[in-house]
KEVO-436955 format. One record per residue (C-alpha): residue in three letters; x, y, z. Coordinates in steps of 0.02 Angstrom, whole numbers, plus 32768, in hexadecimal, padded with zeros to 4 digits. Each point is the difference from the previous one (the first is absolute). Example, Ala and Ser with C-alpha at 12.3 -4.5 7.8 and 13.67 -1.06 7.14 Angstrom:
+-----+------+------+------+
! res !   px !   py !   pz !
+-----+------+------+------+
! ALA ! 8267 ! 7F1F ! 8186 !
! SER ! 8045 ! 80AC ! 7FDF !
+-----+------+------+------+
REM end
This chain:
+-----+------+------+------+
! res !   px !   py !   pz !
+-----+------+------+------+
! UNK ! E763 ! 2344 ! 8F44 !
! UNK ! 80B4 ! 7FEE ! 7FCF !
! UNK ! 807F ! 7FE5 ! 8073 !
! UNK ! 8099 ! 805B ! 7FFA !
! UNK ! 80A9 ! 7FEF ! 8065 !
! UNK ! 7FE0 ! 808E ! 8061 !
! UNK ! 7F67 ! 7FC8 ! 804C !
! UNK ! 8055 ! 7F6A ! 805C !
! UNK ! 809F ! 8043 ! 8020 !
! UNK ! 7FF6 ! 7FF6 ! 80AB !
! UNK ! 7FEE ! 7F3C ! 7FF5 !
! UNK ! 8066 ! 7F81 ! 8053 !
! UNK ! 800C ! 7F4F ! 7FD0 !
! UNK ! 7FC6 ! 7FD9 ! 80A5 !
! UNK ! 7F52 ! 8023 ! 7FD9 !
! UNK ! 7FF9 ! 7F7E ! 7F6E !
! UNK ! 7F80 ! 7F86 ! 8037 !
! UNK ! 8027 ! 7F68 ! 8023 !
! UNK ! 80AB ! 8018 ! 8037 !
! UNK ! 8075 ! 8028 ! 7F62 !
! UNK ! 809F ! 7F8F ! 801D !
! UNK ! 80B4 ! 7FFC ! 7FB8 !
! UNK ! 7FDB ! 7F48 ! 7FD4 !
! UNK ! 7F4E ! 8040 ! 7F9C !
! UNK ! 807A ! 807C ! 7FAE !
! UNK ! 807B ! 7F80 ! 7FD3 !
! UNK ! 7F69 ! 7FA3 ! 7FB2 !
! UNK ! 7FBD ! 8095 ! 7FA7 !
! UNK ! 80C2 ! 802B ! 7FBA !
! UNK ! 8028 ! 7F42 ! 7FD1 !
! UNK ! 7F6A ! 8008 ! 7F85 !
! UNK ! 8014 ! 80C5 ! 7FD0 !
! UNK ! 80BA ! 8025 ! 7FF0 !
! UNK ! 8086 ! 7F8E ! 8043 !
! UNK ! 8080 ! 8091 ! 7FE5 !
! UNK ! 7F98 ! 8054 ! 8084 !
! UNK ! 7FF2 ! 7F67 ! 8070 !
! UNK ! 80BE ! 7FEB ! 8018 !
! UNK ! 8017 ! 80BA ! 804B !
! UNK ! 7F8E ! 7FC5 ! 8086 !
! UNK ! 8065 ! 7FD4 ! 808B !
! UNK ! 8002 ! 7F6F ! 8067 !
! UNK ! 7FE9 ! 8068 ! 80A9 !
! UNK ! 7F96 ! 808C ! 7FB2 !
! UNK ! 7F5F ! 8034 ! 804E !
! UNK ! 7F74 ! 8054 ! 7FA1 !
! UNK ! 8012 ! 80C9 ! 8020 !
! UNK ! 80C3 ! 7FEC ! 7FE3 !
! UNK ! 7FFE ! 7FC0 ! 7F39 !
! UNK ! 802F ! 8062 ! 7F72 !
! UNK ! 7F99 ! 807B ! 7FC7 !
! UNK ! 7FED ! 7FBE ! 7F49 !
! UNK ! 7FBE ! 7F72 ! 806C !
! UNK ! 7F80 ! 805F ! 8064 !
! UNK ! 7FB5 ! 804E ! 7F75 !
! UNK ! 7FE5 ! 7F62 ! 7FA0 !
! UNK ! 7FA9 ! 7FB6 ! 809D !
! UNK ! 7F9C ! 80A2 ! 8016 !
! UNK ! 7FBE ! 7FF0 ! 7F4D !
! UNK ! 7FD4 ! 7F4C ! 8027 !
! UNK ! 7FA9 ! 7FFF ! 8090 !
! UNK ! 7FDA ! 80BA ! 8032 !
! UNK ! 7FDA ! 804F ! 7F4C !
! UNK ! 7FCE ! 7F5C ! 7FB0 !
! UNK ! 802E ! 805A ! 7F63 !
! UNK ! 8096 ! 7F6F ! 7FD7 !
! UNK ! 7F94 ! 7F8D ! 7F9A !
! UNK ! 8077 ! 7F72 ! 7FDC !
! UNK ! 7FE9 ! 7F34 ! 8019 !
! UNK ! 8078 ! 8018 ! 8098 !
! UNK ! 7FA5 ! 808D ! 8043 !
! UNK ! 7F4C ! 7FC0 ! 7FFD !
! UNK ! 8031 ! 7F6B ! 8050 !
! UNK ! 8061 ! 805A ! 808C !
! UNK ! 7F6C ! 8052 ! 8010 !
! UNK ! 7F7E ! 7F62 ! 7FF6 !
! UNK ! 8065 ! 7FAA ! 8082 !
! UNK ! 7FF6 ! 8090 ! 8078 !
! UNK ! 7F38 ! 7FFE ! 7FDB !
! UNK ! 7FFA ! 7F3F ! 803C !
! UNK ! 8043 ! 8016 ! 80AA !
! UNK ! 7F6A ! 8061 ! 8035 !
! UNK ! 7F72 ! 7FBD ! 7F8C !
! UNK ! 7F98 ! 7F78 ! 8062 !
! UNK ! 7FE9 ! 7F92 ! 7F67 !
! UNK ! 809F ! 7FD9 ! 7FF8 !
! UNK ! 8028 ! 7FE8 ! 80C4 !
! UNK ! 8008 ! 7F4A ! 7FF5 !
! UNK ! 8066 ! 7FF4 ! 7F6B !
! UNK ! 80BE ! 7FF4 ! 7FEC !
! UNK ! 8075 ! 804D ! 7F9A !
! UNK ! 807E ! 7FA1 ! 7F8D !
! UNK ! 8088 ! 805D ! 7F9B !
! UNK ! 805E ! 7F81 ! 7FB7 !
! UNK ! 7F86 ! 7F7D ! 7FC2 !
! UNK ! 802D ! 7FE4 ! 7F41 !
! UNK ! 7F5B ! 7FC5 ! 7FCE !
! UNK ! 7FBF ! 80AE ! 7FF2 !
! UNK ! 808B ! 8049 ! 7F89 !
! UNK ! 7FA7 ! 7FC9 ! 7F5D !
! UNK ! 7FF7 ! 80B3 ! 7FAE !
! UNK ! 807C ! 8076 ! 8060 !
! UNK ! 8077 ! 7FDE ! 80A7 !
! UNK ! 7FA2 ! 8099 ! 8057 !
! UNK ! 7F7D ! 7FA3 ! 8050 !
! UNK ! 7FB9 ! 7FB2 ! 80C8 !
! UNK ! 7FB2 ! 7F57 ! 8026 !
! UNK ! 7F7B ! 8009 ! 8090 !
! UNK ! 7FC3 ! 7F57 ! 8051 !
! UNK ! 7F85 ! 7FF2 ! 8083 !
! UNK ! 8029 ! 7FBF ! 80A5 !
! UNK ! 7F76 ! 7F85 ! 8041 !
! UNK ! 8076 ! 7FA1 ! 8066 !
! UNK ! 8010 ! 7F4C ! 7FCE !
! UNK ! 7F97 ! 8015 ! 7F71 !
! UNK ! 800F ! 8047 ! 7F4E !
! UNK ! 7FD3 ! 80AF ! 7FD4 !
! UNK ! 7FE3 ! 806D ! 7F86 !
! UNK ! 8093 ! 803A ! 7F91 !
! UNK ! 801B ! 80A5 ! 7FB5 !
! UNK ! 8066 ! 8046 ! 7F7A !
! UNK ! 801D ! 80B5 ! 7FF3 !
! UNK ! 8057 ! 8043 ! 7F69 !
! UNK ! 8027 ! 80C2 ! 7FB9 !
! UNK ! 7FD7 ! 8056 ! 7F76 !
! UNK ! 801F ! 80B0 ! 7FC4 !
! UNK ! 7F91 ! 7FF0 ! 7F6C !
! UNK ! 7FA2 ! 7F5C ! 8004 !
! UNK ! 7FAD ! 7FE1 ! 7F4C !
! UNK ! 7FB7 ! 7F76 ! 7F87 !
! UNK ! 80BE ! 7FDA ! 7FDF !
! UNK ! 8028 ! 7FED ! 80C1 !
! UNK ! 7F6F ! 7F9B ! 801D !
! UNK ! 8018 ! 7F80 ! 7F5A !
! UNK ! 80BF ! 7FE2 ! 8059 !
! UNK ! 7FAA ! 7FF4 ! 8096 !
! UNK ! 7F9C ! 7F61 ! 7FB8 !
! UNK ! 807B ! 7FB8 ! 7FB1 !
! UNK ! 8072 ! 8005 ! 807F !
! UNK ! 7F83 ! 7FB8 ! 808A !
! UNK ! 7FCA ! 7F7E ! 7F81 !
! UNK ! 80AB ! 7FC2 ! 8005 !
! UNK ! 8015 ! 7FD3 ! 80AF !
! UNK ! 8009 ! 7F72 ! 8065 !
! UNK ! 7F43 ! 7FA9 ! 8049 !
! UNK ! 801C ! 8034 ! 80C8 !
! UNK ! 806B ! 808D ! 7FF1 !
! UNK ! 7F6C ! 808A ! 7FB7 !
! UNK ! 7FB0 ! 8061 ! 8084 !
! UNK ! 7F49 ! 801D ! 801D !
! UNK ! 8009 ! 80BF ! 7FD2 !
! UNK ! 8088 ! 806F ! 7FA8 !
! UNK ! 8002 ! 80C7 ! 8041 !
! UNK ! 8021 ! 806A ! 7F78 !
! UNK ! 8045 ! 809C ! 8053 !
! UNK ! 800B ! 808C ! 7F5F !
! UNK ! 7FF7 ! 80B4 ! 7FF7 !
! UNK ! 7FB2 ! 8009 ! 7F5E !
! UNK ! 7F8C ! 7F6F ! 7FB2 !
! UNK ! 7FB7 ! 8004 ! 7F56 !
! UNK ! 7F5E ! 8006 ! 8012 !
! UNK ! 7FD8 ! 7F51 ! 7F7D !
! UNK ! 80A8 ! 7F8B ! 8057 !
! UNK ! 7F82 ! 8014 ! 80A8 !
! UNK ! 7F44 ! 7FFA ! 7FC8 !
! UNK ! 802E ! 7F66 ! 7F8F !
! UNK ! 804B ! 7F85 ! 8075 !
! UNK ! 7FF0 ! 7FCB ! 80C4 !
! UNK ! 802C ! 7F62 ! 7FFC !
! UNK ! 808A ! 7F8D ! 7FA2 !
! UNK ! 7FDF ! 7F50 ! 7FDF !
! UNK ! 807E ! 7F79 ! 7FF7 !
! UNK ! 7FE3 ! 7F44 ! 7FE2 !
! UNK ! 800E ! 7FEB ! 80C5 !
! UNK ! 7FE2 ! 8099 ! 8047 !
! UNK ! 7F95 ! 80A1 ! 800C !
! UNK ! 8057 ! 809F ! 8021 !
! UNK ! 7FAC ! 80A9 ! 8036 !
! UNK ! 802E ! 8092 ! 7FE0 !
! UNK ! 7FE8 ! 80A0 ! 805D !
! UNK ! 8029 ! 80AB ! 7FD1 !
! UNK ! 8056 ! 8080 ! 806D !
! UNK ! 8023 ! 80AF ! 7FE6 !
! UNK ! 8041 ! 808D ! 8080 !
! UNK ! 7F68 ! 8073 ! 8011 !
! UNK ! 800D ! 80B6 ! 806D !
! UNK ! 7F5E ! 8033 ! 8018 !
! UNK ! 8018 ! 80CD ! 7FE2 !
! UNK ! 7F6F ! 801A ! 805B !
! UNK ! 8031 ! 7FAB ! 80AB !
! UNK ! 7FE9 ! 8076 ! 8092 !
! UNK ! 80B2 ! 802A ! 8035 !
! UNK ! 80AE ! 8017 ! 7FA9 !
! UNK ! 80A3 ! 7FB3 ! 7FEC !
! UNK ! 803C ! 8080 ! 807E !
! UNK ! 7F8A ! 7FFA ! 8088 !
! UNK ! 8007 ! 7FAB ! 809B !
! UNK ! 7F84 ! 7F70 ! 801A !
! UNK ! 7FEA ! 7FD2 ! 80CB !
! UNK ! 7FCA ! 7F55 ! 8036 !
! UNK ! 8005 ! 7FF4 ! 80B1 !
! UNK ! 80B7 ! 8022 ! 803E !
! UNK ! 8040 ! 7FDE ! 7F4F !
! UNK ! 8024 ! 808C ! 7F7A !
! UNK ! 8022 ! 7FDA ! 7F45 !
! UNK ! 800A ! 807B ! 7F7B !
! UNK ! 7F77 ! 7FEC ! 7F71 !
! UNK ! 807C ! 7FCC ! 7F70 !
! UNK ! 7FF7 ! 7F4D ! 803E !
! UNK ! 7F4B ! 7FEB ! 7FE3 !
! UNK ! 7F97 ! 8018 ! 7F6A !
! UNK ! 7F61 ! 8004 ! 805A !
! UNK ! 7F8D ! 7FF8 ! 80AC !
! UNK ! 8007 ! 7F3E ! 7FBF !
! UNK ! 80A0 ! 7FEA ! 800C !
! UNK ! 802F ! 8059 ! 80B5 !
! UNK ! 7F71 ! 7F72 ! 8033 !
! UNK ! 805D ! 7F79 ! 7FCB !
! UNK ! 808D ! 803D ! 8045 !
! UNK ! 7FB9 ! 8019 ! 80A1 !
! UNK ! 7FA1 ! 7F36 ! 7FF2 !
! UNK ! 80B8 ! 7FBB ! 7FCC !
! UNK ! 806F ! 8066 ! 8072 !
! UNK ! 7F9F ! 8039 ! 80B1 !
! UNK ! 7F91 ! 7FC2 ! 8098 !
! UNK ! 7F53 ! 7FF1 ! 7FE1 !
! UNK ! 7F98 ! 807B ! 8038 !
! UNK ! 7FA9 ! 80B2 ! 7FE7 !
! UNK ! 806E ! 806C ! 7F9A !
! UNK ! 7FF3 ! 80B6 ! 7FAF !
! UNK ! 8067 ! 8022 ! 7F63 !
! UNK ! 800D ! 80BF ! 7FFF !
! UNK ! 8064 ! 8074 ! 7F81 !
! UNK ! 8079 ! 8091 ! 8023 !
! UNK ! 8035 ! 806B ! 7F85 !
! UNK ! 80B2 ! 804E ! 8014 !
! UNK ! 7FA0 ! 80B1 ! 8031 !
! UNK ! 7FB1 ! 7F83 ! 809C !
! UNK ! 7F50 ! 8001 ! 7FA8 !
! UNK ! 7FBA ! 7F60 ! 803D !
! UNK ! 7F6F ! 7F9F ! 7FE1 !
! UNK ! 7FBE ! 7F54 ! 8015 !
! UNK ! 7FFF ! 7F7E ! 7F6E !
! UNK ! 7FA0 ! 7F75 ! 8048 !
! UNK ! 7FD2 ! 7FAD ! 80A1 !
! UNK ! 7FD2 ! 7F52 ! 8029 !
! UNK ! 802A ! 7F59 ! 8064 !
! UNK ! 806E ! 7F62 ! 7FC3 !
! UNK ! 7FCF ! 7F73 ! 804E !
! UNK ! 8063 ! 7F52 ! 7FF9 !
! UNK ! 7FDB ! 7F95 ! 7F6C !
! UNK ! 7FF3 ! 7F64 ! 8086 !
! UNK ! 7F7A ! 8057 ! 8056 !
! UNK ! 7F92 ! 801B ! 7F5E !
! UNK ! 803C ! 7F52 ! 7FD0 !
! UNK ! 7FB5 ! 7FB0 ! 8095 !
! UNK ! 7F6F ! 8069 ! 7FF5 !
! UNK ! 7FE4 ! 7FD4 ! 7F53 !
! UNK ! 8013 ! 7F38 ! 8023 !
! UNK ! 7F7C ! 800B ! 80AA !
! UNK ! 7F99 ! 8041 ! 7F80 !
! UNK ! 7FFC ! 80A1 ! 8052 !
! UNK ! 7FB3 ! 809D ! 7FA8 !
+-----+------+------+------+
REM end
């Protein structure tokens, strides 16, 4: 179903989930227009920016329709601060390493404490193809031994179909690099809409931040207590019905569990 801008006119930027913030903004802008970026003021708060602003925001993170480098990264760093994968990673914007093909791009490096963890690169694509990914190899074969990661995101809205079935992994002289392909998928068939309600416990979101049942139970893993929860669905006209029901438990408990060799 296509959205249109009547169906989530009644939207606030409130209900972005997680939190949208002038600094994520200022991110999104920096990469996306710097024209834009400067009318941002330095006391501004969300609901008071221009409304050329608002409706580029809305188009990135309500409408998804904005397809851009700048705009699919906004939108994969919103996804990582409620994906459980990712929970004990952190998030570095201004490693250099990682430019190699374009300056739109994130470094993620797992924290395990005094120890070394895995390292990430995520870069964006509009159109990834064989010529993206023979730059791509080139490029990576020209860095440094120690300063490759151990996997490079590629975050595209479109992928020819040949640049991802041929490779997965680049070899160096030193090094193996993996690479993993990621595209924004909206299931059309998920059971609610962009402008429905979804409940979970106390908390109300509106559907446009989640692209499936999935994704409300990450969020839900990431962001609240553990517990029993019910994620129901309200349409505007107060239809409601219930989208799934179930229990998150700690990992520590099933960790322990698994380790006393526990069933």
């Amino acid at each position: 179903m296509e959205r249109t801008n009547n169906e989530i006119a009644s939207f606030e930027f409130d209900q972005i989930i997680p939190e949208l913030t002038i600094p994520k903004i200022q991110d999104f802008l920096k990469d996306h227009d710097k024209k834009l970026l400067a009318k941002v003021p330095a006391n501004a708060y969300v609901n008071s920016l221009p409304e050329n602003i608002k409706l580029i925001i809305e188009s990135v993170y309500v409408l998804k329709s904005l397809k851009t480098r700048a705009a699919l990264k906004a939108r994969f760093s919103q996804f990582l601060e409620y994906d459980e994968e990712f929970k004990n990673y952190k998030l570095e914007t201004d490693n250099k390493d990682a430019t190699i093909v374009n300056d739109i791009n994130l470094v993620l490096k797992q924290n395990l404490g005094t120890q070394e963890g895995r390292c990430i690169w995520v870069l964006f694509y509009e159109f990834f193809d064989m010529t993206s990914l023979s730059r791509l190899e080139n490029a990576v074969r020209k860095k440094v031994q120690g300063t490759l990661p151990d996997e490079i995101f590629l975050v595209c809205d479109k992928i020819e179909r040949r640049a991802a079935s041929d490779k997965e992994i680049i070899r160096t002289n030193n090094a193996v690099v993996n690479l993993v392909f990621v595209t924004e998928v909206q299931d059309h068939a998920k059971p609610f809409q962009d402008v429905d309600w979804i409940q979970v416990g106390e908390s109300w979101m509106r559907g446009f931040n989640f692209d499936s049942v999935a994704d409300i139970v990450n969020f839900i893993k990431s962001q609240l207590p553990k517990g029993k929860y019910v994620i129901t669905a309200e349409t505007p006209q107060g239809e409601s019905k219930v989208l799934w029901e179930g229990l998150i438990f700690p990992k520590q408990l099933l960790h322990e569990k698994y380790n006393n060799g526990d069933e």
